[in-house]
N, C-alpha and C positions, 0 to 999 in steps of 0.2 A: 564223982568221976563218971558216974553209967549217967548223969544228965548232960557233960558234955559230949560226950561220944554222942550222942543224938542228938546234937546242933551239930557237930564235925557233920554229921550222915545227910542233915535238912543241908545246910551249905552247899556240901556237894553235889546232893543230887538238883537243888536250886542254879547250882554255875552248870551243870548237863542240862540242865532246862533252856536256860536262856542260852549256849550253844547252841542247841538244837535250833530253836528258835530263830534265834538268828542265821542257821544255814539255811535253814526252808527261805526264812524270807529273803535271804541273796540268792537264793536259786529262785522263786519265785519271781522277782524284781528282774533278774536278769535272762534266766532264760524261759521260766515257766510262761503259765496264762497272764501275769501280770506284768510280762516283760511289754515296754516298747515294742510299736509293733514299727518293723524298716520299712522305709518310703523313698520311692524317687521322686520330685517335684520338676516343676515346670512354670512360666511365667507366662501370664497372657501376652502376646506381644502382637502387633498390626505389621501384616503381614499380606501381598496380594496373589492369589489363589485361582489355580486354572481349574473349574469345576469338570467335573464327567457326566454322561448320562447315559447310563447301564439299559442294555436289554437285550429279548431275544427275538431268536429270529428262523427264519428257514430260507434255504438254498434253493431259487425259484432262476427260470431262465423267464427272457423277455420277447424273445422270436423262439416259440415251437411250431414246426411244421408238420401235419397229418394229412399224408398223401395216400391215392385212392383213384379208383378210377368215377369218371363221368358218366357210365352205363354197365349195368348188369353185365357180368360175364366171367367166367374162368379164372383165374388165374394160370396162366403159362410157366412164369420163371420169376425167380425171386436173387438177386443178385446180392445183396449186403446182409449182414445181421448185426446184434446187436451189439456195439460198440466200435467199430466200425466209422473211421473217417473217410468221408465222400468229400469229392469237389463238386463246385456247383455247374451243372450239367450230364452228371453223372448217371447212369439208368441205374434205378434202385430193383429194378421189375415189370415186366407186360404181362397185359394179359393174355389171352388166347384172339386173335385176330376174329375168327371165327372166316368168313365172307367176305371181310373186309377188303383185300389186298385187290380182291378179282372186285367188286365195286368198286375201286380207284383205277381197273386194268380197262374196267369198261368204258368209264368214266373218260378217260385219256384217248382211247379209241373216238369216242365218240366228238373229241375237240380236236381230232386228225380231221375225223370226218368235215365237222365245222367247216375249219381250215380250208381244206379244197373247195368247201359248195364257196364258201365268199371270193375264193382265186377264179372262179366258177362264171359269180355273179359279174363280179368285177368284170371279168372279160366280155358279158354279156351286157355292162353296164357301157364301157366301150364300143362296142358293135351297134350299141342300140345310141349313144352319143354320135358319133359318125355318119348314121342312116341321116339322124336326126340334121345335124348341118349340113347334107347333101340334098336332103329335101326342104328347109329352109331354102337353102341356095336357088335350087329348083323355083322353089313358090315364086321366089324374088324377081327371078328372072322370066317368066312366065307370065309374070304381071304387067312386068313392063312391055313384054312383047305385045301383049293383049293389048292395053293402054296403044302403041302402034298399027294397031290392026293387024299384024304380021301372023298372031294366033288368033285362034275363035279364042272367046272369053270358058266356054265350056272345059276347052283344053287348059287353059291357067286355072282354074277354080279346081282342077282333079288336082293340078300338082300342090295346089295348097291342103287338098283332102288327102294328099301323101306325108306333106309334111307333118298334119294333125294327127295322123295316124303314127308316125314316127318318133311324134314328139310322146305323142303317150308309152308307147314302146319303151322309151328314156326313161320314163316316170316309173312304170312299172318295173322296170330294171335295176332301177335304184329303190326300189322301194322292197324288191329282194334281194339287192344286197345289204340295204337297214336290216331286214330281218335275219337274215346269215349272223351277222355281224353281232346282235342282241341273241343270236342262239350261242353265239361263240362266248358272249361277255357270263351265259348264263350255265353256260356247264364249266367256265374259268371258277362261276364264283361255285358251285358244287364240288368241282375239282377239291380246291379251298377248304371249303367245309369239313371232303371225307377226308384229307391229310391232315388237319384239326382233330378230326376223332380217330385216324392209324396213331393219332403221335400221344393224344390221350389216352392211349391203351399201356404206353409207357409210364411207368411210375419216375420221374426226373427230379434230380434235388435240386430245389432254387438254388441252394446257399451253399457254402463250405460249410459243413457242419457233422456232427455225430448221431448215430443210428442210435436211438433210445427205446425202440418199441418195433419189432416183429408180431403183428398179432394175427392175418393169414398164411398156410402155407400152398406150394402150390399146389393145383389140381384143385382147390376149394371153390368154391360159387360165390361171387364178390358180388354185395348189391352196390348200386350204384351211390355213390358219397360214402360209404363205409373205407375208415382207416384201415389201411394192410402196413404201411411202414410208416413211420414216427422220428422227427430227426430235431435238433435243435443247432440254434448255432453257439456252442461256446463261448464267443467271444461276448455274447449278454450276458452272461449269467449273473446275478445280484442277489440280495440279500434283503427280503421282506424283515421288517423289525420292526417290531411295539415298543414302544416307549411309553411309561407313563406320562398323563397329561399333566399331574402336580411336579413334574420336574424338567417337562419337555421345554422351560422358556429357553430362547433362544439357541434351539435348533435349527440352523437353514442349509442349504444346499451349499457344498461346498467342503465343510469341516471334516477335521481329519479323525479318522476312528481306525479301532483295532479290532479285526475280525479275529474269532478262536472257534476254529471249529470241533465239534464232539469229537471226528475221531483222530484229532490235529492236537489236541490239548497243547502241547509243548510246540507247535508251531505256531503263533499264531501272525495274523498276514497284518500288513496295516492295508486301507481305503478308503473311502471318503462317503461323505453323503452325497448320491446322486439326483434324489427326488424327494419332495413332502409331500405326502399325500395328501389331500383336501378333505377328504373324507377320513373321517375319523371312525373309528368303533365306540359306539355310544354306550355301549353295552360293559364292556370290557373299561370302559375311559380309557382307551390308550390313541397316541398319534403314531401314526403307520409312517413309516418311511422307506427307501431302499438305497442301499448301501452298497457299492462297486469295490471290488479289486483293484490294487495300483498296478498289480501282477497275479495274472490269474494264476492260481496253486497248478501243481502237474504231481498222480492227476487229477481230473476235474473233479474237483467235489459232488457226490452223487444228489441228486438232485431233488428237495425234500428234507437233506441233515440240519438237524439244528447248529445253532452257531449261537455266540456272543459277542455282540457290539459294545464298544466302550468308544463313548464320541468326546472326544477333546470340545469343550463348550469354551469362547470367548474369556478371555480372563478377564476379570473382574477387580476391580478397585480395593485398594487396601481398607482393613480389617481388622479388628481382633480376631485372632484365631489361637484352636489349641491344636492338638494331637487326640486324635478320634476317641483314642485307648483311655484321655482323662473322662470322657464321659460316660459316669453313669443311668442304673433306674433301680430306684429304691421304691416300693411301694408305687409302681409305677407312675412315679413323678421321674423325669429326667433332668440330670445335673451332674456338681461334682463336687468334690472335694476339696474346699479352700480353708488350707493354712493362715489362723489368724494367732499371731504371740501362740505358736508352738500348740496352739489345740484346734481341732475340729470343728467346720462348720461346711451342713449340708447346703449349696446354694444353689436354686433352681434356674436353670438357664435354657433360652432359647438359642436355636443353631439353624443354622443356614445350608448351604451349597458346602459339599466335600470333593477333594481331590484322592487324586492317585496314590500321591504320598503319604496319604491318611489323617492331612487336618480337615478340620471345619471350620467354616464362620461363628462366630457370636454373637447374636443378633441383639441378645439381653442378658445383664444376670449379671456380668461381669466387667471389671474395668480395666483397662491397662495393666499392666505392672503386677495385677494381682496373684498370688501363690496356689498353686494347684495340684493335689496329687494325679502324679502321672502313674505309677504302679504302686503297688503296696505288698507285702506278703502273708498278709492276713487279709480274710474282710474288715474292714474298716466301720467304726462305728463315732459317735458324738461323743464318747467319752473316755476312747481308744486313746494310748498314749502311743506318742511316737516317736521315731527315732532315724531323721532325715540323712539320708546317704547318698551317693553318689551312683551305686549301682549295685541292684539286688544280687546277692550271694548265696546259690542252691546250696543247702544245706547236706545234701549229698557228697558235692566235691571238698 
């Protein structure tokens, strides 16, 4: 009796063994470390892709204006500040005239003066014409008398020493009013000159544009070419952008991009490429370009803020493509995850040009049709068991 009771006791606690046993190993199998691990998959499929080309950039204008005066002097009045829209012909500022006004007061005097000596000449240029054909007439006649003996010859020869003498009279008469006339043309072009430097003493905006820079105030000593006001014209403003050179193909003038400025995040503008620069940064390997507004922001972007260009690049020809998110780097080899008969296999692949949407090209590695893990809930490994679903389910909810 007391040796079966102790097979009864071995049995029993042998069927609690293999229970046991076999709950670990269904709980392990299904939801432990040795569960399946859940997977969403994906197919390589040819597909044709509008690549982008990412970069950055700053907020630069393409007409700044640094106005000043042409000679040392004062400053008088300062009329705009900073931010501040002017039209074009606007006075931004003069300086202190100094003498000026009364050297243009004298100046003007002096072209009255002019004026009269050549009204002066002129009439003297007349007087001495008229002598001049009366004594002409005289010689003329004088001559011919002589020639009849009517006059002694002595008396014709005076009337043509009157005429010589009258005729020079003419000469001289007009030869001062040449000079009147070259005095008048030469305090005209003086006149000229000192209203050239009254009106340079005004600081004038070329353009319609905005004040960006007060940097004298009045009453200060301005040397001559030194900036005092600063203005630009808005309606340039663009957008300096580097772009990498390993991704800049087929970049040109023209293509459509999305401007994001730093302090715009959530706005961001669309515009276009308006130049490539030729000049590259050697240094850096980037290709320079500028990027235009379709609609300039209000308001203006300050000028210097970084921004983000994304340029819509030429679409390109079909493809194998995946979904960015299938591509890994394992021991920094790049690839992914291809489902072969329900097991794992790590396959290295090269890739291409990506879009917005988030695929890429496949340049190698992979073929048509073939199976790919697109997410997984675990890290994934070569000898991970899995368990292909439709759509990963946070284990939270």
């Amino acid at each position: 009796m007391k040796g079966l009771s102790i097979n009864r006791r071995t049995v029993t606690l042998l069927m609690v063994l293999l229970l046991l046993l076999f709950a670990f190993t269904y709980v392990a199998t299904s939801s432990g470390p040795l569960a399946p691990v859940p997977i969403t998959v994906v197919e390589v499929e040819e597909q044709k892709i509008t690549p982008t080309l990412f970069g950055l950039g700053t907020v630069e204008v393409r007409y700044r204006y640094r106005l000043g005066p042409t000679m040392t002097g004062r400053l008088l009045s300062l009329n705009s500040d900073v931010g501040d829209y002017v039209e074009a012909g606007a006075v931004l500022g003069e300086m202190d005239p100094v003498d000026m006004d009364d050297k243009v007061a004298a100046n003007r005097a002096a072209m009255q003066r002019a004026s009269a000596s050549i009204a002066a000449a002129e009439a003297h240029v007349k007087d001495s014409a008229a002598r001049s054909e009366y004594a002409a007439s005289q010689a003329k006649r004088y001559k011919q008398l002589a020639l009849e003996r009517n006059v002694s010859s002595e008396a014709a020869e005076a009337k043509s020493q009157e005429y010589l003498v009258a005729k020079s009279g003419l000469a001289a008469a007009q030869a001062t009013l040449n000079a009147e006339q070259q005095t008048r043309v030469m305090l005209q072009a003086e006149h000229e000159g000192l209203l050239q430097q009254r009106n340079n003493l005004r600081l004038i905006a070329p353009v319609d544009g905005v004040v960006v820079g007060r940097y004298i105030e009045p009453g200060s000593t301005v040397m001559a070419g030194q900036v005092v006001v600063e203005m630009i014209d808005p309606k340039s403003i663009w957008i300096n952008v580097r772009f990498n050179q390993l991704q800049s193909d087929g970049l040109t003038k023209g293509l459509p991009t999305t401007i994001v400025l730093r302090s715009r995040a959530s706005q961001p503008a669309s515009g276009r490429v308006e130049r490539i620069e030729l000049l590259a940064d050697a240094v850096t390997e980037e290709t320079l370009a500028k990027v235009v507004f379709d609609q300039l922001p209000v308001p203006f972007p300050p000028i210097g803020e970084l921004a983000e260009v994304t340029v819509l690049l030429p679409q390109l020809a079909a493809a194998p493509v995946l979904p960015n998110a299938a591509i890994k780097r394992i021991k920094g080899e790049r690839g992914v995850w291809r489902v072969v008969d329900d097991s794992l296999q790590f396959t290295a692949v090269e890739i291409g040009v990506s879009d917005l949407d988030g695929r890429v090209q496949i340049t190698a590695g992979l073929e048509l049709g073939d199976t790919v893990v697109l997410y997984s809930k675990k890290e994934l490994r070569a000898n991970s068991r899995i368990d292909i679903v439709e759509q990963l389910v946070d284990d939270a909810s």
